[in-house]
N, CA, C and O of each residue as an XYZ file, in Angstrom:
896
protein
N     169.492    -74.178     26.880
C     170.172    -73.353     27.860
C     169.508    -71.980     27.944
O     168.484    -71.637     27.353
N     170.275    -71.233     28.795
C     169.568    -69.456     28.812
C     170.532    -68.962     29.670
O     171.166    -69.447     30.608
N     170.475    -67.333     28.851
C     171.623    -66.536     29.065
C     171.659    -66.287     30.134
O     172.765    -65.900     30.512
N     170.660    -66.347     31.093
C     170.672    -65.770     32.714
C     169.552    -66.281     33.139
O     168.468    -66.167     32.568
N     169.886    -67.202     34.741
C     168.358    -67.322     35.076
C     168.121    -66.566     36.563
O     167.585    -67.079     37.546
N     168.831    -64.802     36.419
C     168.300    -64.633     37.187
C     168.318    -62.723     36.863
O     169.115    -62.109     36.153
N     167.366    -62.272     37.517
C     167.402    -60.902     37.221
C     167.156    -60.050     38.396
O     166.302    -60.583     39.105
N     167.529    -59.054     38.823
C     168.016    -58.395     39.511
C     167.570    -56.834     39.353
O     168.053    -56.037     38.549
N     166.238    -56.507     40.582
C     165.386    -55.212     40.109
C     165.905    -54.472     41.274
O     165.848    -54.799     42.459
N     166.625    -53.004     40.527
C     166.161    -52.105     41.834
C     165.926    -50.620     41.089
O     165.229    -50.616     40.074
N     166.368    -49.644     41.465
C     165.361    -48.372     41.304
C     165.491    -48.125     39.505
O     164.575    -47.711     38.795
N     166.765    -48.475     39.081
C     167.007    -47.989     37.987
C     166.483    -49.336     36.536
O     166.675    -49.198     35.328
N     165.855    -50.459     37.207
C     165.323    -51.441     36.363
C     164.071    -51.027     35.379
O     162.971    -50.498     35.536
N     164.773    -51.511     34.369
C     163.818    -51.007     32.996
C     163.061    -52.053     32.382
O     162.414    -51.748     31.380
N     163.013    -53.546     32.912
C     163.149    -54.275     31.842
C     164.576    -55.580     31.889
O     165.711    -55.468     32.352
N     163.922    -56.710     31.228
C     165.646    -57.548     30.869
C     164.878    -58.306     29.808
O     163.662    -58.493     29.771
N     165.726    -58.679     29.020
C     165.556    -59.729     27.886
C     166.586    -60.848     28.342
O     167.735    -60.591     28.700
N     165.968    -62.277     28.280
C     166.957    -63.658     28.344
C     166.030    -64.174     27.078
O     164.863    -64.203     26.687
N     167.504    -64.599     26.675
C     167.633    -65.820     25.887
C     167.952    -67.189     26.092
O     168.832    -67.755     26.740
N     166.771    -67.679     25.190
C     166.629    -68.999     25.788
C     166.799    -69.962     24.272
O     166.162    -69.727     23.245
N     167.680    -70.927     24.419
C     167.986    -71.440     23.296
C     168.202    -73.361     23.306
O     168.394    -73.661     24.484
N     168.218    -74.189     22.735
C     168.097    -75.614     22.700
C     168.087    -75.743     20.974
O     168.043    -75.054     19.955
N     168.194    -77.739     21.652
C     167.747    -77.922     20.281
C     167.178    -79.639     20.768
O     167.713    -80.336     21.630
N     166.036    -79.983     19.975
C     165.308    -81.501     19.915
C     165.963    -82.137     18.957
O     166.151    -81.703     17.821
N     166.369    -83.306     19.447
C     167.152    -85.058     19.031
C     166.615    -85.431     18.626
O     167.169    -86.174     17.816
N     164.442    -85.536     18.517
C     163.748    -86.411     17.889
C     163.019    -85.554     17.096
O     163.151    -84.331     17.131
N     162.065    -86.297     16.204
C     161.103    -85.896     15.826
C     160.228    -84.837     16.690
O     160.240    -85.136     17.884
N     159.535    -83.772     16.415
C     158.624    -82.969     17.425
C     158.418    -81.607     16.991
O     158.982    -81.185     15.981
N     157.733    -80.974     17.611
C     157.457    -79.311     17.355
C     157.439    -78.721     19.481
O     156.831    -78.924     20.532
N     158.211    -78.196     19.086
C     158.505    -76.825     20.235
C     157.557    -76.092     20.677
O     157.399    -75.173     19.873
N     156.545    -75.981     21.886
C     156.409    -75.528     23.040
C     156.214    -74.729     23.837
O     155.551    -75.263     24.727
N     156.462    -73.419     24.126
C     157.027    -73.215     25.797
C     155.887    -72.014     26.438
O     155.247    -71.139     25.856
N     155.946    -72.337     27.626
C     155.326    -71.987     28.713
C     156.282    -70.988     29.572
O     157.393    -71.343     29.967
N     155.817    -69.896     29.781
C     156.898    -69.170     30.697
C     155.429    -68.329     31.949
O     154.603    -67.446     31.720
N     155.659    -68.982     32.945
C     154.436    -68.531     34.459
C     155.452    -68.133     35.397
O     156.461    -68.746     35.745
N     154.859    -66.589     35.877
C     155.503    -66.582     37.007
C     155.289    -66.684     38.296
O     155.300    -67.906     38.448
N     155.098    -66.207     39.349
C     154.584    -66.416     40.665
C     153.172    -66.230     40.939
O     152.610    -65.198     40.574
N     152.660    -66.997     41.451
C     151.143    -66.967     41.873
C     150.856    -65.348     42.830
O     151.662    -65.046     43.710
N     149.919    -64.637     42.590
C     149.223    -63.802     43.498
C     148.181    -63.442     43.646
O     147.472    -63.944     42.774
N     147.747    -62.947     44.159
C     146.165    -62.648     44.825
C     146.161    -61.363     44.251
O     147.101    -60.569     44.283
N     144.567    -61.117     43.486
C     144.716    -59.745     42.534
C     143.088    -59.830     43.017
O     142.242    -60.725     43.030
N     143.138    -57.835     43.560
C     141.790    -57.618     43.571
C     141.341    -56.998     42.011
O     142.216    -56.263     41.554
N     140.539    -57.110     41.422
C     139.924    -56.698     40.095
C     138.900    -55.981     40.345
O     137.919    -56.606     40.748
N     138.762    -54.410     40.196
C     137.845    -53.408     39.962
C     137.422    -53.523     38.415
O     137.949    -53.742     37.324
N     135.381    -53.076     39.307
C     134.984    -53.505     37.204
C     134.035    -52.339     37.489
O     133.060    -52.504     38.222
N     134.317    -51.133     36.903
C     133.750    -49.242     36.484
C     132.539    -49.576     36.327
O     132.355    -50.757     36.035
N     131.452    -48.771     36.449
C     130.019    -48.632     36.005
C     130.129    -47.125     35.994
O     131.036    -46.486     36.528
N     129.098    -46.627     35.323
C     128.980    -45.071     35.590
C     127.502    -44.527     36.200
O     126.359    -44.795     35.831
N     127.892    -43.831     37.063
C     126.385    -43.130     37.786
C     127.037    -41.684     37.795
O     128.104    -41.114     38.024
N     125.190    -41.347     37.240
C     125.505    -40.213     37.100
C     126.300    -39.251     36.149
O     126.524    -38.064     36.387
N     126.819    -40.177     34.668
C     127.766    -39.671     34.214
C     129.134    -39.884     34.797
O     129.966    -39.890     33.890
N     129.710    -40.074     36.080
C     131.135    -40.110     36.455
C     130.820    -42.275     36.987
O     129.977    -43.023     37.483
N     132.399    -42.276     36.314
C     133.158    -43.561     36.516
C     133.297    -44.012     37.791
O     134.184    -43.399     38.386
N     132.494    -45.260     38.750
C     132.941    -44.975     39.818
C     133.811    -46.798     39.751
O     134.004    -47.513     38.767
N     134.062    -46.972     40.823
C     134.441    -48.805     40.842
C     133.158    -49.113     41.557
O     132.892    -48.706     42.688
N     132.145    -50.093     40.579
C     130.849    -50.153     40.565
C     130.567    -51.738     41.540
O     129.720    -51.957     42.406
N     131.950    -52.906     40.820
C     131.930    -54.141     41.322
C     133.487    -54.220     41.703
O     134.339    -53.514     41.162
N     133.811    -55.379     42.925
C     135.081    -55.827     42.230
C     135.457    -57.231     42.771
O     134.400    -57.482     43.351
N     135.846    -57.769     42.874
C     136.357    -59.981     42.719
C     137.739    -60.034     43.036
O     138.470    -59.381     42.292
N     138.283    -60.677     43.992
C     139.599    -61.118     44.758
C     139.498    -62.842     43.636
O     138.758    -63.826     43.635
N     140.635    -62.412     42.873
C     141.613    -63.626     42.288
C     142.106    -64.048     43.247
O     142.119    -63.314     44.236
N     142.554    -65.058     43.310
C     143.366    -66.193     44.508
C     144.306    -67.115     43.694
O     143.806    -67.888     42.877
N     145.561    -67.070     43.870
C     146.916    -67.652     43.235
C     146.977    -67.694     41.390
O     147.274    -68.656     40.682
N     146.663    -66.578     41.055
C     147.079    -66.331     39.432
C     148.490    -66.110     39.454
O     149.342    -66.039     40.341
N     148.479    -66.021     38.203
C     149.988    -66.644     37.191
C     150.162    -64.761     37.524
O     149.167    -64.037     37.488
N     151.006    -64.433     37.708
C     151.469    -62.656     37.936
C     152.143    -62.118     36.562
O     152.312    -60.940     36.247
N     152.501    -63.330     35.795
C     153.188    -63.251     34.317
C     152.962    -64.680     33.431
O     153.059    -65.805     33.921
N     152.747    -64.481     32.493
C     152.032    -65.615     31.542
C     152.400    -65.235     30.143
O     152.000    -64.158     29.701
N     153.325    -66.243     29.220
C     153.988    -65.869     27.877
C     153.957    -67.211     27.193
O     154.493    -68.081     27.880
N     153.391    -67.715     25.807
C     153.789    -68.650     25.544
C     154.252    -68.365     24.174
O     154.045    -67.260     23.672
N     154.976    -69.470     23.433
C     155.739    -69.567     22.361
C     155.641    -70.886     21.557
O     156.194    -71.940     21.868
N     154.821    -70.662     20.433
C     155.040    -71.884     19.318
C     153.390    -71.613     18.318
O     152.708    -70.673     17.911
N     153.388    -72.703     18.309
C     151.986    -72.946     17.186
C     150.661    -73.921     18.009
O     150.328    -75.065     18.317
N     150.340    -72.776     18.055
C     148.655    -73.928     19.109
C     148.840    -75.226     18.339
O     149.215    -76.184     19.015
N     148.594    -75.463     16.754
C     148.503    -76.350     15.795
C     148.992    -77.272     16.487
O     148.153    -78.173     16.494
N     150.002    -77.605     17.161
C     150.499    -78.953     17.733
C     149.797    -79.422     18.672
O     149.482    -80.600     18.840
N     149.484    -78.355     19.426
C     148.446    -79.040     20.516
C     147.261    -79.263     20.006
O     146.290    -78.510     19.931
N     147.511    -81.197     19.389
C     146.128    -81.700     19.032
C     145.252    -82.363     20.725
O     144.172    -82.930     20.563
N     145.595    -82.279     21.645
C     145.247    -82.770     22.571
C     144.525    -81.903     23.791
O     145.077    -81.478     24.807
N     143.127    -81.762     23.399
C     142.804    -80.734     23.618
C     141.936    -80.733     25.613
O     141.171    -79.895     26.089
N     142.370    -81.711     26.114
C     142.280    -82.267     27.070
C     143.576    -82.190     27.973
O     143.556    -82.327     29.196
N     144.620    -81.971     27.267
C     146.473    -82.092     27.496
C     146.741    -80.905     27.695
O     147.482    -80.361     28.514
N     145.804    -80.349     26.537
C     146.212    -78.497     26.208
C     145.698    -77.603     27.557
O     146.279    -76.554     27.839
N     144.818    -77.991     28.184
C     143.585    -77.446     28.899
C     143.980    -77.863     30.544
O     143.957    -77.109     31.517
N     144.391    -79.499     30.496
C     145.091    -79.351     32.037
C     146.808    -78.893     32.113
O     147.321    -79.004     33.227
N     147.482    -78.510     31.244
C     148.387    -78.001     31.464
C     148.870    -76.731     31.482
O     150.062    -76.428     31.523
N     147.446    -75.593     31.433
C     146.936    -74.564     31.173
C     148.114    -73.668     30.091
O     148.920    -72.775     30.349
N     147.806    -74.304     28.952
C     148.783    -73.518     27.850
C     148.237    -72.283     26.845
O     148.625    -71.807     25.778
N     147.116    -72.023     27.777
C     146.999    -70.609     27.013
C     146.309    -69.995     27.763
O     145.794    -70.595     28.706
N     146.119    -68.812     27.604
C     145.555    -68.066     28.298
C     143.874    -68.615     28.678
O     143.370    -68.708     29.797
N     143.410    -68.844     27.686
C     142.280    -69.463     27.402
C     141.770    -70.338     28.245
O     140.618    -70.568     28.613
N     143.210    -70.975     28.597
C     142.821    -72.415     29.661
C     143.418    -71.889     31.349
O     143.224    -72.665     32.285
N     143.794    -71.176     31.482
C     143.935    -70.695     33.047
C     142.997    -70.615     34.067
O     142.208    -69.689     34.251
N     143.133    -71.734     34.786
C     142.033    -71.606     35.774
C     141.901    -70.704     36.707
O     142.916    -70.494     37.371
N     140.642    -69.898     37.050
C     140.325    -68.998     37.742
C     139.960    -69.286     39.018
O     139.195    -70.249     38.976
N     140.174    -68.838     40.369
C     139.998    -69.488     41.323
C     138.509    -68.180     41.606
O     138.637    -67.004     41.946
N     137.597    -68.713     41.403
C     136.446    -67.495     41.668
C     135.442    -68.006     42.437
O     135.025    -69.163     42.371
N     135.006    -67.046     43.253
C     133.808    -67.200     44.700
C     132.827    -67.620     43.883
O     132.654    -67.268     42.716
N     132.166    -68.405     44.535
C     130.796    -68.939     43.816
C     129.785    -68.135     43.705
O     129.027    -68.385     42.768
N     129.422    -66.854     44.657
C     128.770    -66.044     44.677
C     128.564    -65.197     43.285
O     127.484    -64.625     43.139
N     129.449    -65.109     42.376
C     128.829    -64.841     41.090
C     128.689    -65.274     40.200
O     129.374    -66.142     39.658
N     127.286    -64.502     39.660
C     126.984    -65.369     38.829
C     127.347    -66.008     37.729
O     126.543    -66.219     38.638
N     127.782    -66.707     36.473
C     128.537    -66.867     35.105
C     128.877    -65.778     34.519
O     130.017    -65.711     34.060
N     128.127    -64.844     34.410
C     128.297    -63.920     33.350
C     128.975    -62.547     34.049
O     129.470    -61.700     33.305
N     128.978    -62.359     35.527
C     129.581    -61.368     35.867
C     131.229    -62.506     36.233
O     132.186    -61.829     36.611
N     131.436    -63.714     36.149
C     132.937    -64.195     36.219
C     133.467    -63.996     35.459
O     134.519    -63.360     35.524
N     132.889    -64.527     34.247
C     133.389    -63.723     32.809
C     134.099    -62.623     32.522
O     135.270    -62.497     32.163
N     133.025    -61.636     32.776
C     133.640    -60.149     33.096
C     134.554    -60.161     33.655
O     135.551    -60.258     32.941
N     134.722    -60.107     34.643
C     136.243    -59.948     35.273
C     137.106    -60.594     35.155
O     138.135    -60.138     35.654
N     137.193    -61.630     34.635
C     138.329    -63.390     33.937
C     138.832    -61.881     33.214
O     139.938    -61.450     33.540
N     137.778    -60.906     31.982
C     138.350    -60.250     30.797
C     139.070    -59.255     31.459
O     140.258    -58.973     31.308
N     138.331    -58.800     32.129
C     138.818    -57.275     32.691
C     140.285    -57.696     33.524
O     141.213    -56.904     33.691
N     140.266    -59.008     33.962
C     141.839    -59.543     34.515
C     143.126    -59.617     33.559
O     144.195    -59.010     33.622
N     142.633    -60.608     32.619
C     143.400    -60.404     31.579
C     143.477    -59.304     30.845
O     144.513    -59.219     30.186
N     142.862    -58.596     30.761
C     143.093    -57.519     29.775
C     144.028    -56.606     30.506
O     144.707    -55.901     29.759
N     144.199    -56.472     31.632
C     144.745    -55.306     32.731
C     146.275    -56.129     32.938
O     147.181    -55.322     33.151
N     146.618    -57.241     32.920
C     147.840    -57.798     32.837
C     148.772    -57.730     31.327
O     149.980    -57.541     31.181
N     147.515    -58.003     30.133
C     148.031    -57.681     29.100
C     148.605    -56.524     28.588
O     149.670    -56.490     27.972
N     147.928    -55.628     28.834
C     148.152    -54.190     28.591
C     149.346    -53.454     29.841
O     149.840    -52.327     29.810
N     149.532    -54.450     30.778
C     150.918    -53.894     31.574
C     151.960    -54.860     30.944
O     152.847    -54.958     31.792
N     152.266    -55.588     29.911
C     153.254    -56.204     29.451
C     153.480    -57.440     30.374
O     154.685    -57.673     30.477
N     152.726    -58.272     31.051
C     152.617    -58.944     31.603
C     152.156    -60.355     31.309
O     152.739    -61.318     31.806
N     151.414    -60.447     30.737
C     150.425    -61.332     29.543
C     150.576    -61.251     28.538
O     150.116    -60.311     27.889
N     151.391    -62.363     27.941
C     151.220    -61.823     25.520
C     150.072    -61.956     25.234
O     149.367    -62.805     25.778
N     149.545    -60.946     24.100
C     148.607    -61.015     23.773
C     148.105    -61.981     22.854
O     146.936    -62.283     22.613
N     149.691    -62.630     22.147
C     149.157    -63.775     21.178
C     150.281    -64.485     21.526
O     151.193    -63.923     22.133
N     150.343    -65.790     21.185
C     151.942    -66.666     21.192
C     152.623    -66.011     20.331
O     152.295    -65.276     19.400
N     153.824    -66.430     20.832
C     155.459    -65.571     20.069
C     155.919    -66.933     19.789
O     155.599    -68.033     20.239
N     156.761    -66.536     18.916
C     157.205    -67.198     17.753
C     158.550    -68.199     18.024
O     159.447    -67.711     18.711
N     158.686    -69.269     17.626
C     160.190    -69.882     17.944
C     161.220    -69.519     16.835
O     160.684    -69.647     15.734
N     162.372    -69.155     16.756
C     163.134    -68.739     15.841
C     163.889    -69.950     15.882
O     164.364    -70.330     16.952
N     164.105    -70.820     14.457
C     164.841    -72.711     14.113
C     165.847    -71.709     13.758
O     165.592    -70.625     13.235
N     167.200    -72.216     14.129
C     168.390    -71.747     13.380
C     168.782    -73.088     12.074
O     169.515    -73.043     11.086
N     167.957    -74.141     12.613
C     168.294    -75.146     11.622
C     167.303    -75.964     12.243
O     166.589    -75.609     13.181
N     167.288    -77.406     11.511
C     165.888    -78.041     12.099
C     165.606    -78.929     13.236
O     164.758    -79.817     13.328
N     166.764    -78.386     14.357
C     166.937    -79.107     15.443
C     167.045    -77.553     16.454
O     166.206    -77.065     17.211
N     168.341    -77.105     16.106
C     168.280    -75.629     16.967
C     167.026    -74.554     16.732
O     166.269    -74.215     15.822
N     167.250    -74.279     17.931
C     165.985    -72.670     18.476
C     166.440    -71.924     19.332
O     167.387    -72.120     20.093
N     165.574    -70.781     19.200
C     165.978    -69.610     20.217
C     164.738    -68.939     19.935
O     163.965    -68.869     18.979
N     164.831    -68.390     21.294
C     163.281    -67.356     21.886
C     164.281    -66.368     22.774
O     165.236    -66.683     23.483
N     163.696    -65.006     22.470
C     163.720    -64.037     23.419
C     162.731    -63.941     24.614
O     161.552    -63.908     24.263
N     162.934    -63.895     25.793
C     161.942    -63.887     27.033
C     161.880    -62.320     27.353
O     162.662    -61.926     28.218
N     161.241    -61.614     26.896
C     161.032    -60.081     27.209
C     159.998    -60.071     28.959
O     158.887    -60.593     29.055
N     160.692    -59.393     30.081
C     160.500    -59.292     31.006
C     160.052    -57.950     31.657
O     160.696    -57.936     32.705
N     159.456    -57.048     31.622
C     159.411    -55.798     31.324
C     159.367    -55.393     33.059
O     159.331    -56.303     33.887
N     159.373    -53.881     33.493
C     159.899    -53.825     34.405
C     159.333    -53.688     35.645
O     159.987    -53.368     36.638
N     157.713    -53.997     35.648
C     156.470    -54.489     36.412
C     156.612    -55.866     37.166
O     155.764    -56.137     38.017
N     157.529    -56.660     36.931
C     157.367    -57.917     37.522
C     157.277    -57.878     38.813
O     157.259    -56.836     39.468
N     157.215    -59.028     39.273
C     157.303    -59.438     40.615
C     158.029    -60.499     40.953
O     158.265    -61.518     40.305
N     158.499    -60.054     42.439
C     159.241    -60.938     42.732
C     159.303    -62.383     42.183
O     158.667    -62.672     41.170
N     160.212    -63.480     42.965
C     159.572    -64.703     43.108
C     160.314    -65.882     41.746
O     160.969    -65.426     40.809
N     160.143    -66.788     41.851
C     160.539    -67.941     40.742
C     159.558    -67.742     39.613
O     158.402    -67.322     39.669
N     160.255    -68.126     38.600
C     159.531    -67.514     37.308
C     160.271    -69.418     36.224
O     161.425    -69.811     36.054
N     158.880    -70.057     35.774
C     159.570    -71.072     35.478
C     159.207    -71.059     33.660
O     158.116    -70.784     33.160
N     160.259    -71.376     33.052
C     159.981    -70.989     31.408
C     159.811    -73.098     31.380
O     160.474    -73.871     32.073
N     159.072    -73.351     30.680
C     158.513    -74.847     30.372
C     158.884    -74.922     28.946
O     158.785    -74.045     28.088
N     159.347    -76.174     28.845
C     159.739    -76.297     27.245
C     159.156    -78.020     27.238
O     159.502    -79.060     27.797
N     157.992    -77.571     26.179
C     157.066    -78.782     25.867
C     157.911    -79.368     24.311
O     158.346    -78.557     23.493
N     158.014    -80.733     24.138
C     157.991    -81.709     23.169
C     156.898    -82.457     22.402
O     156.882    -83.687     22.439
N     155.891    -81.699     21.639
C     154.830    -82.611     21.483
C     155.064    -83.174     19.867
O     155.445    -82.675     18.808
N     154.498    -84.805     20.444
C     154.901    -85.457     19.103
C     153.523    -85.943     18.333
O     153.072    -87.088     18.346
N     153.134    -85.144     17.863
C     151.768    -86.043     16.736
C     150.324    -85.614     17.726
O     149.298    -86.282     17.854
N     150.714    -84.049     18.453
C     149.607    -83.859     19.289
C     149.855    -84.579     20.921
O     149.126    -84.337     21.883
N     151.061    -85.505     20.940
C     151.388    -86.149     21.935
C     152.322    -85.465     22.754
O     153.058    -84.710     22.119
N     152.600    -85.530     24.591
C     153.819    -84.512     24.603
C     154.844    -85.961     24.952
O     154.532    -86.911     25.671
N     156.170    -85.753     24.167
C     157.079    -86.294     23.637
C     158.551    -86.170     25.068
O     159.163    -87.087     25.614
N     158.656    -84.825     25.239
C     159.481    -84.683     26.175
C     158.892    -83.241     26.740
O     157.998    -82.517     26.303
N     159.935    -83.097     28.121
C     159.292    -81.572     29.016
C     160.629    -81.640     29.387
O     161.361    -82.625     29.289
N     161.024    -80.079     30.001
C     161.746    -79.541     30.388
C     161.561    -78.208     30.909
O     161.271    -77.285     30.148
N     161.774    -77.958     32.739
C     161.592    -76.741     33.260
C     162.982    -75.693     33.837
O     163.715    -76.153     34.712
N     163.218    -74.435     33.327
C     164.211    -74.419     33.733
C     163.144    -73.339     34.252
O     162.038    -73.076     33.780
N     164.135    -72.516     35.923
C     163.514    -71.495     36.770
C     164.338    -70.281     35.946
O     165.261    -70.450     35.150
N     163.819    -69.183     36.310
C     164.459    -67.573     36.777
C     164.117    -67.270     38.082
O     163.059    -67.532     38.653
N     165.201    -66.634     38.560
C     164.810    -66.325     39.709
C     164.736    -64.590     39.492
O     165.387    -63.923     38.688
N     163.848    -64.177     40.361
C     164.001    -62.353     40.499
C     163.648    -61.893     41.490
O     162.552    -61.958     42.047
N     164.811    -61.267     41.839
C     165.171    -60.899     43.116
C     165.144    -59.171     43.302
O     165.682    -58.547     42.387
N     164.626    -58.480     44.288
C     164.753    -56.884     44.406
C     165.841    -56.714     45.443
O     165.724    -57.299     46.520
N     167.020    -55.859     45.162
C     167.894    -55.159     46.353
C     168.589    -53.394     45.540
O     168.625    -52.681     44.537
N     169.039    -53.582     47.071
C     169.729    -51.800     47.382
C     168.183    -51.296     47.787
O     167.434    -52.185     48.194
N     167.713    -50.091     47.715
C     167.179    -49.498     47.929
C     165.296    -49.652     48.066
O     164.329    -49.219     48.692
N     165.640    -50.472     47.120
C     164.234    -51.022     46.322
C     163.516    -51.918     46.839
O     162.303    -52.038     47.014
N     164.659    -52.715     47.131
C     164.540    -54.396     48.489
C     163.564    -53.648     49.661
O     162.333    -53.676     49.689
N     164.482    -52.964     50.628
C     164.392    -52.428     51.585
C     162.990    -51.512     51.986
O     162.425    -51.490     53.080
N     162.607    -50.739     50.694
C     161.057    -50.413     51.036
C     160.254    -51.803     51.065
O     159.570    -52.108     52.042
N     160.410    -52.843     49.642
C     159.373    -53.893     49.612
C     159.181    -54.502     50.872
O     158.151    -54.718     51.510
N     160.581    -54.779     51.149
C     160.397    -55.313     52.465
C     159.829    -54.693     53.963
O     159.204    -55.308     54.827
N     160.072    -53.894     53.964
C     159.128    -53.015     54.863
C     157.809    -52.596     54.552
O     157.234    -51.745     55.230
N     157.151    -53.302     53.282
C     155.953    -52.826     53.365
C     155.395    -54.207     53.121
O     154.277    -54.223     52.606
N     156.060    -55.580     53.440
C     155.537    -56.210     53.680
C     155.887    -57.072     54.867
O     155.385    -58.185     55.029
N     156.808    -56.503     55.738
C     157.136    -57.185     56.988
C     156.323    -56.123     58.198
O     155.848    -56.555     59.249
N     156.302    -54.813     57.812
C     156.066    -53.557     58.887
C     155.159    -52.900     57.816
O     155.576    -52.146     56.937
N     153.828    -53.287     57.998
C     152.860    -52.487     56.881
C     152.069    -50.845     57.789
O     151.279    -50.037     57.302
N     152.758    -50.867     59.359
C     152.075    -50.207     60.256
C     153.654    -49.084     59.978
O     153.176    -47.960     59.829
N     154.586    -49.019     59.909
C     155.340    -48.407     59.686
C     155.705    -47.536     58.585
O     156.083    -46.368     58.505
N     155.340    -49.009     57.286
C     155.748    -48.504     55.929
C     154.499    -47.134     55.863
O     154.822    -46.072     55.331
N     153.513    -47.267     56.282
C     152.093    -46.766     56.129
C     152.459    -45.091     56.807
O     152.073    -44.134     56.137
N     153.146    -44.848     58.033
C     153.023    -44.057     58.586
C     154.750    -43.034     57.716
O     154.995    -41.832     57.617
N     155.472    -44.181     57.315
C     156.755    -43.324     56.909
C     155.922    -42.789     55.077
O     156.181    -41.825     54.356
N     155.129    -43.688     54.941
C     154.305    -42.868     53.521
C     153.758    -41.515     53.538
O     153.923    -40.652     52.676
N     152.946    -41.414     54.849
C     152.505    -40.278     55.386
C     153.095    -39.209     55.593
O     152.774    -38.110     55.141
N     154.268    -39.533     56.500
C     155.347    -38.052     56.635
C     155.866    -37.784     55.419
O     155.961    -36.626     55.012
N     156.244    -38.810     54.733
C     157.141    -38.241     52.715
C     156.096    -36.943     52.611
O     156.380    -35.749     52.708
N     154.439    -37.733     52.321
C     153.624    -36.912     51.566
C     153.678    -35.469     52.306
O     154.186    -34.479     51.778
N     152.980    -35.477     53.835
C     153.180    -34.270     54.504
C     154.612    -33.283     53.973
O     154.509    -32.173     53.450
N     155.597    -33.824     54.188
C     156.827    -33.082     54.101
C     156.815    -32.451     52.627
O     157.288    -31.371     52.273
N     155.955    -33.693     51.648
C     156.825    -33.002     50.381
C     155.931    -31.972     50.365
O     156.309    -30.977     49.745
N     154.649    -31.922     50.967
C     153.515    -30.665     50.933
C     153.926    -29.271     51.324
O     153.979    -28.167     50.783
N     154.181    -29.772     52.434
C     155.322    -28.874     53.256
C     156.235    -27.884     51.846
O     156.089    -26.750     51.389
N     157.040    -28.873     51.586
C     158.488    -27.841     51.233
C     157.658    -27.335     49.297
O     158.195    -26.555     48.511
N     156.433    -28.019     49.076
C     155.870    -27.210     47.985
C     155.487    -25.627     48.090
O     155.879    -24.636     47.474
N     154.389    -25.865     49.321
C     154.030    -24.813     49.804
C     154.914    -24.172     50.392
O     154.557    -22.996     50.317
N     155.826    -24.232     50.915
C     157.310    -22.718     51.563
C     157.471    -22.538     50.158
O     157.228    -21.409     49.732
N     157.912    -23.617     49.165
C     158.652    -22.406     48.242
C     157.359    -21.873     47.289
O     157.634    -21.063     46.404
N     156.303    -22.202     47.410
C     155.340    -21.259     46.606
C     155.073    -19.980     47.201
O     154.654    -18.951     46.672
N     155.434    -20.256     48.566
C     155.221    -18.888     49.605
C     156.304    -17.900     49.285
O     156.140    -16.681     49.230
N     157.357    -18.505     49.092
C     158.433    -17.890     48.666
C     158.121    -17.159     47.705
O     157.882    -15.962     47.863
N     158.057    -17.947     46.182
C     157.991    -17.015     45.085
C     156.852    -16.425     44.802
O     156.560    -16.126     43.644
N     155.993    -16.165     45.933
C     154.674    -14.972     45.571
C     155.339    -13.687     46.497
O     155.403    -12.514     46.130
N     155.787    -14.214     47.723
C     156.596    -12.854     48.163
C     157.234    -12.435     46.958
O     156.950    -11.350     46.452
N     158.262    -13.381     46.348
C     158.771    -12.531     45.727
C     158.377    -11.545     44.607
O     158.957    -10.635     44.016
N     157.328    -12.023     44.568
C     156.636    -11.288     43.154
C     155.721    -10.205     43.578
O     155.017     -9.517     42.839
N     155.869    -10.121     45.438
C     154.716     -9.489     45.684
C     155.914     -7.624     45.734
O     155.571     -6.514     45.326
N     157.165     -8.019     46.347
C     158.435     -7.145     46.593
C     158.487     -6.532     45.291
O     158.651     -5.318     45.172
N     158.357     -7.302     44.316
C     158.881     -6.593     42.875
C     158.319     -5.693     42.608
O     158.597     -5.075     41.580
């Protein structure tokens, strides 16, 4: 089961933790896969000229995992053919990449992808752990941090028996944005000619009311 399969982002979202808990009837070792919505990620890769950092290269990903977490002991996955088309680790995630580069600059950016998801709490950096309350029950915390994205988010709970998978089970999350929060996303992806131009006046305006009151307090300092 799991404590909630659904979470709910708007301005004041920090973050949610679900718990996710079961227990296996047979023989087996525990599993799980937690992917969330596919997206298209451009990847900037720095060179330096001149001494200054510029964005030197960069590679359009096409339908990656937007969140990627797994939980248990590689050790079970003796099936290393099983392990690899069911992409259970980071390791095994297929990259959808233009043929135009060459091996060693795909590479690069496969790292520079993952590493930039990992380091936003997005990607574990190693598998997390199953907590047995006894030798049938479990429980995992699903730490969700407050970067996500929209969209169905499906946690996978693998059964593998002797390197074999034994049983599966997918339950969804759903995550959803409203109030305030909804209402920009959605306007900056239904009206990108709008959202674009109401970005513009914020910035102007907030320039605006910086500069009056800096104007302000140099008069005032100029009177004193």
């Amino acid at each position: 089961g799991i404590s909630s399969n659904k979470i709910k982002i708007d301005t004041k979202f920090t973050g949610q933790d679900i718990l996710l808990f079961g227990s296996k009837d047979i023989f087996g070792d525990i599993f799980i896969v937690v992917r969330g919505p596919k997206k298209n990620y451009m990847v900037n890769k720095k060179g330096q000229i001149l001494g200054v950092w510029i964005n030197e290269d960069r590679l359009k990903f096409k339908d990656m995992y937007s969140y990627y977490a797994t939980f248990g002991d590689y050790r079970v996955l003796r099936d290393s053919r099983l392990f690899s088309a069911l992409e259970m680790s980071k390791e095994n995630i297929k990259f959808n990449v233009p043929n135009y580069k060459n091996l060693s600059q795909k590479e690069e950016f496969k790292i520079e992808f993952t590493r930039n998801l990992t380091e936003g709490g997005l990607y574990n950096a190693k598998s997390g752990s199953i907590d047995f309350l006894d030798d049938n029950l479990f429980k995992v915390i699903l730490k969700f941090p407050k970067n996500i994205s929209e969209g169905v988010y499906n946690v996978e709970i693998y059964l593998m028996e002797e390197g074999n998978l034994g049983a599966f089970q997918s339950i969804p999350i759903y995550v959803d944005k409203f109030g305030f929060s909804a209402k920009i996303s959605n306007m900056a992806s239904e009206k990108p000619l709008l959202y674009g131009l109401l970005a513009v006046l914020i910035a102007v305006c907030s320039s605006l009311v910086v500069n009056l009151i800096m104007s302000t307090y140099s008069s005032g300092k100029v009177n004193e």
